[in-house]
PAZAPA-4460 file (N, C-alpha, C; in steps of 0.05 Angstrom, whole numbers, plus 32768, in hexadecimal, padded with zeros to 4 digits):
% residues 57
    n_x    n_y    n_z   ca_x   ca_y   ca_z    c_x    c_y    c_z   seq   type   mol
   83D8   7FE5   8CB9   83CC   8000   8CBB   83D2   8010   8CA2     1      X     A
   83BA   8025   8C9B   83C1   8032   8C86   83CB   804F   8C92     2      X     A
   83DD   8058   8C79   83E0   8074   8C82   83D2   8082   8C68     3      X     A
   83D7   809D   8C76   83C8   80B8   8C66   83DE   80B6   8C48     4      X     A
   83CC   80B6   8C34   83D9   80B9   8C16   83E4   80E6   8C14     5      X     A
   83DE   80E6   8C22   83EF   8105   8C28   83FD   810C   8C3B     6      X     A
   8400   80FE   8C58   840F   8107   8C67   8427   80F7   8C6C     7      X     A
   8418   80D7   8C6A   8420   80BF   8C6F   842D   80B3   8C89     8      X     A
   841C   80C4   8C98   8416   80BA   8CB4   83F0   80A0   8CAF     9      X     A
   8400   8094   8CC6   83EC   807F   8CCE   83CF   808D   8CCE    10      X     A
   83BC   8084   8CC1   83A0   808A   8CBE   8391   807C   8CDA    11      X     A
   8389   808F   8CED   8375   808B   8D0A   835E   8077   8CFC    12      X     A
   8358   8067   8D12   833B   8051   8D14   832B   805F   8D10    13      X     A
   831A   8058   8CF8   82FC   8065   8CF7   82FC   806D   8CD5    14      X     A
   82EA   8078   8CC9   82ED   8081   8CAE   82FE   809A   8CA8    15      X     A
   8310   8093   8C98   831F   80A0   8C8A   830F   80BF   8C77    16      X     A
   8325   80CB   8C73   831A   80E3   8C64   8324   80E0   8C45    17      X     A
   8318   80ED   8C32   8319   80E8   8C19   8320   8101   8C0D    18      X     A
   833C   8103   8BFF   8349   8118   8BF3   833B   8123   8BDE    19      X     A
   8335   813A   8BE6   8326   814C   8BD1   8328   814F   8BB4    20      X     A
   834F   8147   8BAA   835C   8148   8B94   8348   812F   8B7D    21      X     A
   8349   811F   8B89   8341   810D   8B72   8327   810A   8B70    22      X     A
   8320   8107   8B4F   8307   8101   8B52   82EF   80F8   8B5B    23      X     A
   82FA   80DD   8B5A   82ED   80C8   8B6C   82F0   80C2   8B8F    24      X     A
   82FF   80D2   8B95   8302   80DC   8BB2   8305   80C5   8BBA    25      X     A
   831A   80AA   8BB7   8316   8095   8BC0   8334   808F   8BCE    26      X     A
   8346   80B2   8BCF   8360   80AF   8BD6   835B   80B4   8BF6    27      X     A
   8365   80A1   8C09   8361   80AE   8C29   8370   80B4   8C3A    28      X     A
   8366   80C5   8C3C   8384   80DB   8C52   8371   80D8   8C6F    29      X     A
   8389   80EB   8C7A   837B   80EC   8C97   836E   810F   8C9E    30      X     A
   835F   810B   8CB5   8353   8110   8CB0   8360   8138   8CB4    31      X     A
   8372   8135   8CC2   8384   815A   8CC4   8388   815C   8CA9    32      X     A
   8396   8149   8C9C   8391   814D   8C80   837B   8158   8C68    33      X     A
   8364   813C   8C69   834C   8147   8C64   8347   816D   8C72    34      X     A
   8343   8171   8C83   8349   818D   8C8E   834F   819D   8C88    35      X     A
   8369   819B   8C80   8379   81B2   8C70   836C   81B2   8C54    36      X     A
   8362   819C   8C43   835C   81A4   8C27   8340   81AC   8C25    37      X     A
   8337   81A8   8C36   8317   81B8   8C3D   8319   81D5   8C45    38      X     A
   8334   81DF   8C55   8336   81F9   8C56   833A   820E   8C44    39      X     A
   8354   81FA   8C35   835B   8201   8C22   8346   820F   8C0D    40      X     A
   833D   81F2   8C07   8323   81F4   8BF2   830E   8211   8BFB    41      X     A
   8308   8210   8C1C   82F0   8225   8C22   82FD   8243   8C13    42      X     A
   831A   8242   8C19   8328   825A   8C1C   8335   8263   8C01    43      X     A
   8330   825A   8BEE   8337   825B   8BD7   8354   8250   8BCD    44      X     A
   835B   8244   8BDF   837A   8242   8BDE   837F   822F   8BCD    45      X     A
   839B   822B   8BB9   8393   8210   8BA6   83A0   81F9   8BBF    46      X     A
   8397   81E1   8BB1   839F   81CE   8BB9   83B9   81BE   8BBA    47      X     A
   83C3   81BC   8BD1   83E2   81B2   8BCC   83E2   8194   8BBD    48      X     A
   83F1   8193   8BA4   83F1   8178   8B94   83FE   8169   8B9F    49      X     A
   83F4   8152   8B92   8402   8132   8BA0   841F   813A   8B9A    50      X     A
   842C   8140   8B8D   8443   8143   8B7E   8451   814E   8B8F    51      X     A
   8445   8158   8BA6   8457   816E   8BBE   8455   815F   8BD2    52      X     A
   843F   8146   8BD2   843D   8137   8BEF   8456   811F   8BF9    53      X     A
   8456   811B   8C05   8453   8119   8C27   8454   812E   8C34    54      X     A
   8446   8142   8C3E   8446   814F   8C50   844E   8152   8C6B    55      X     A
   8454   816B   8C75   8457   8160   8C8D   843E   816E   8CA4    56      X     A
   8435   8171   8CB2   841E   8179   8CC1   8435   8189   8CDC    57      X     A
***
């Protein structure tokens, strides 16, 4: 099983979400994750860097 490249909890059955940070959006988190950086993003907020991740939810 994979986990989330940001939370690094186990990634749920089904398609994965794709971190906003990188270009090629080919990094996959889950999907509360994905969530938060879409809120973030709506809300102007910056983005928390890889450099601060594992998160915790």
């Amino acid at each position: 099983m994979t986990n989330c490249a940001r939370c690094r909890q186990p990634l749920p059955d089904g398609p994965p979400a794709r971190s906003r940070l990188t270009h090629d959006r080919q990094l996959t988190i889950c999907s509360a994750c994905g969530t938060d950086e879409a809120v973030r993003d709506l809300t102007g907020l910056a983005p928390i860097p890889p450099t601060e991740w594992p998160l915790n939810h």
